[in-house]
N, C-alpha and C positions, 0 to 999 in steps of 0.2 A: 264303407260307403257313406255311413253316417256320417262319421269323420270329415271325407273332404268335401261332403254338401254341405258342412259346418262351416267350414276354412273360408269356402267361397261366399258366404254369406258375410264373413269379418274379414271384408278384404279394408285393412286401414294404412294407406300409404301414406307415407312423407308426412311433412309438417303441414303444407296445401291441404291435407285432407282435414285436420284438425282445425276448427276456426277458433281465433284468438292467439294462434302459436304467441310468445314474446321474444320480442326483438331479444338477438344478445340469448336467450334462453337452450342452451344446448342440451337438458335432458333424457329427452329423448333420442337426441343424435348419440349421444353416448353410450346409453342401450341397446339402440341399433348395432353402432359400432363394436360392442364387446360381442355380442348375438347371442347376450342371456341377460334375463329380467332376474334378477336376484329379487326371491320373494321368501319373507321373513315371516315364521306361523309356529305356535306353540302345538306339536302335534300330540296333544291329548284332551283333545277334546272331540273325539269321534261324534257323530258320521262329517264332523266338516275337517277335521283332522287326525289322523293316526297315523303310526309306523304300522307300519303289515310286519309280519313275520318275515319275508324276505327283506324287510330293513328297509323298503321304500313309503313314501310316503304317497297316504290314498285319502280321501274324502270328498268330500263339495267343494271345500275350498279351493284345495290341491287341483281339482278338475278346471275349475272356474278359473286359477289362475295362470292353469295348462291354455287352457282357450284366449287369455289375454295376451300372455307372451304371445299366440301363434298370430293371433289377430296384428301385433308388433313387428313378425316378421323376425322372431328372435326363440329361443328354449327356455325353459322354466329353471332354475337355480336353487336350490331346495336350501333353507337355511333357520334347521329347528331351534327354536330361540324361547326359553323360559317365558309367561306371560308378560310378567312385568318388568321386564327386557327388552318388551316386541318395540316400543316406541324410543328409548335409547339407539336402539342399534339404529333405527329409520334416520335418527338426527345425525347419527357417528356416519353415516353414507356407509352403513356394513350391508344393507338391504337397498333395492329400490324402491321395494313396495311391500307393505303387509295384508296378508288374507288369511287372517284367524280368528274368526268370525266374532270382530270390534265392532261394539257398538259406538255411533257418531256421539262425540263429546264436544257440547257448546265449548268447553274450556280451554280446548286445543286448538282451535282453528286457526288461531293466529300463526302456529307451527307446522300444523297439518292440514292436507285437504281430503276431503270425504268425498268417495263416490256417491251416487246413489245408490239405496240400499239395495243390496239385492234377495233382502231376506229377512224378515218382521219374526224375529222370537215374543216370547212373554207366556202371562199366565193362561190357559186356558180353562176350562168346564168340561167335566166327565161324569158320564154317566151310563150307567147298566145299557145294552144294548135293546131296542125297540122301546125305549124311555124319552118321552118328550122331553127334550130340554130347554131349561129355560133360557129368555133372553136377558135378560140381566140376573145380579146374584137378590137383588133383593125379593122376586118370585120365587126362589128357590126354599122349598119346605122339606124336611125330613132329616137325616145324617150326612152332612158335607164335610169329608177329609182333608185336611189340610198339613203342610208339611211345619214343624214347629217353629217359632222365630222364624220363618220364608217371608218372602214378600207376598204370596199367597194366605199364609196368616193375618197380614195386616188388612189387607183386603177384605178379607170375612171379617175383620174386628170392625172395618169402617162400613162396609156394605151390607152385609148379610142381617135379614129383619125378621125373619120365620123359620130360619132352619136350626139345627144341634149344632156346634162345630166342636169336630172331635179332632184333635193334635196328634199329631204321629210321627217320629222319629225321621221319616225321609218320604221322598216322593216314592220312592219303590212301593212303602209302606201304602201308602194312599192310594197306589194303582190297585196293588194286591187287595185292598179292602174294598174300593170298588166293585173288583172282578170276583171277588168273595162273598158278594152281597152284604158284607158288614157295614157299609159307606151308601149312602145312594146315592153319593155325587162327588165329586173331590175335584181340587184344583192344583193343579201343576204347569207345569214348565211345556211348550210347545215338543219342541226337541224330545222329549223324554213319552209324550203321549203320542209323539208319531211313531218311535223306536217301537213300544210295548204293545202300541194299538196294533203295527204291522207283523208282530210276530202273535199275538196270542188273539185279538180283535175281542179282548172281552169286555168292551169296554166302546163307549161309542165319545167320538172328539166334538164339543158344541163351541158356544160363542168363546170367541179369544177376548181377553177382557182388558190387556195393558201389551203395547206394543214396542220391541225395542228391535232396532233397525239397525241390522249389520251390512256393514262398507268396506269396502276396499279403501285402503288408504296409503298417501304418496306426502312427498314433503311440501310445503307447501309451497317454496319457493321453487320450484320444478313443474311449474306451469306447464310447458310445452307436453311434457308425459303425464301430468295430471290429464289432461284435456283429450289425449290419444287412449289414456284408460277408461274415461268416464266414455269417450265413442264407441269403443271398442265395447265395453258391458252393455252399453245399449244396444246393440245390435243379439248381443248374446242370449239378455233378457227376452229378448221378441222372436229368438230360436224355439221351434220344435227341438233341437238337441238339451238348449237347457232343462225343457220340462223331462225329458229323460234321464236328465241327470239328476232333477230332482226328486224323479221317483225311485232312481237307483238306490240313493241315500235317505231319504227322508221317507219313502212307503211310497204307495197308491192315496193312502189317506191323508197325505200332507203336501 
C-alpha cells in the first residue's frame, strides 16, 4: 500500500515534466528506452549499501535509487563498483547514475552534476543518557573521546577549551567508553552513532558539528536525466515514505 501511494506521488513523465530539458539532449530518452537506470554503488558501506546474504543488494541508497528509477518509469540495474571506480565507470557510460553515498565535490562539477543532498553525515556529540549536552565543543568539560588521527581528533585539538581529550583506537572504542562511563562525552561519525544509539541507546546523540552532504550523481553532460533525477528526489524528499525509509536504516533516532 505504501508503495503505490509512493509511485503516485513521483509520477515524473517525459521530458515536458522536467524544465530545462536540452535541445539535442537524449538522456533520459535512452533510459526510458532500455527501462533500467543502471546505478553504480560500492555495496559496503552499510546501512546505505550492502549485499544481504541472499546476494542482493539492500540499503538507503539501494531504496532511494529503487524510488528514482520508478519515479523514471524504468527498474533499478544494480552495478557493485569498488569506491574509487564509482566515478570512472560513470565517465566510461558503464552506469547512469551513482548512489553510494558521495559526498558533493567542488572539483568535479565540471564532469559531474550533484543532486541535492539527501543526507548530511559528519561528526556528532555523545553523551551519557539524561546528560545535558553541550551546544558547542568549547562548553564541553570532563573526559571527551575521540577516535585517533579522525577528523573528530582535529576538531578537539582546534576547539575543545575545558575538557581531557582522551585518544582511542576507533569510533567503536569511544561509543563503548561512553556507554562505559569511562568517556563523558565523545565524538564520532553520524552513521555510526545512529547504528549503536539504535541498537543499544546507551548513549544519547547532541549537536552535529561538521556537515557533509551526500548526492546522487549523473554525468554532467546528461542534462535532460540530471534534471528528471533532481525532480524526481524532490518529491521523494517531501515523502512520508522517505522518512520511513529513513528510519528503517538510520533508527528512530536519526
Amino acid at each position: 500500500m505504501r508503495r503505490r501511494q509512493f509511485l503516485r506521488i513521483l509520477a515524473v513523465t517525459g521530458c515536458a515534466a522536467v524544465a530545462g530539458c536540452a535541445a539535442g539532449d537524449n538522456s533520459l530518452a535512452l533510459v526510458r528506452r532500455s527501462g533500467r537506470l543502471r546505478v553504480g554503488l560500492d555495496a559496503s558501506f552499510p546501512p546505505f549499501e550492502a549485499v544481504a546474504p541472499e546476494g542482493n543488494i539492500v540499503g538507503l541508497d539501494a531504496d532511494l535509487a529503487s524510488y528514482v528509477a520508478s519515479a523514471l518509469g524504468v527498474q533499478p540495474e544494480w552495478h557493485n563498483i569498488a569506491y574509487d571506480g564509482l566515478y570512472d565507470a560513470l565517465a566510461a557510460r558503464q552506469v547512469d547514475m551513482l548512489a553510494s553515498a558521495l559526498p558533493s565535490d567542488p572539483l568535479r562539477t565540471r564532469d559531474v552534476s550533484y543532486s541535492q543532498p539527501y543526507f548530511y553525515d559528519g561528526v556528532v556529540l555523545i553523551g551519557e543518557p539524561g546528560a545535558p549536552l553541550a551546544a558547542k565543543l568549547a562548553d564541553v568539560t570532563g573526559r571527551l573521546a575521540v577516535e585517533m588521527g579522525s577528523e573528530s581528533a582535529a576538531l578537539a585539538r582546534r576547539l575543545v577549551r575545558r575538557a581531557e581529550v582522551i585518544e582511542m583506537m576507533s569510533e567503536a572504542d569511544v561509543m563503548a567508553a561512553v556507554a562505559g562511563a569511562k568517556a563523558d562525552w565523545g565524538l564520532v561519525g553520524l552513521v555510526s552513532a545512529c547504528a549503536h544509539a539504535e541498537t543499544s541507546g546507551s548513549f544519547v546523540i547532541g549537536v552535529q558539528l561538521t556537515q557533509v552532504p551526500y548526492c546522487l550523481v549523473t554525468r554532467a553532460q546528461d542534462k535532460a536525466l540530471s534534471q528528471a533525477v533532481s525532480a524526481a528526489l524532490e518529491s521523494i524528499l517531501a515523502s512520508a515514505a522517505w522518512q520511513a525509509c529513513r528510519r528503517k536504516w538510520l533508527g528512530a533516532k536519526c
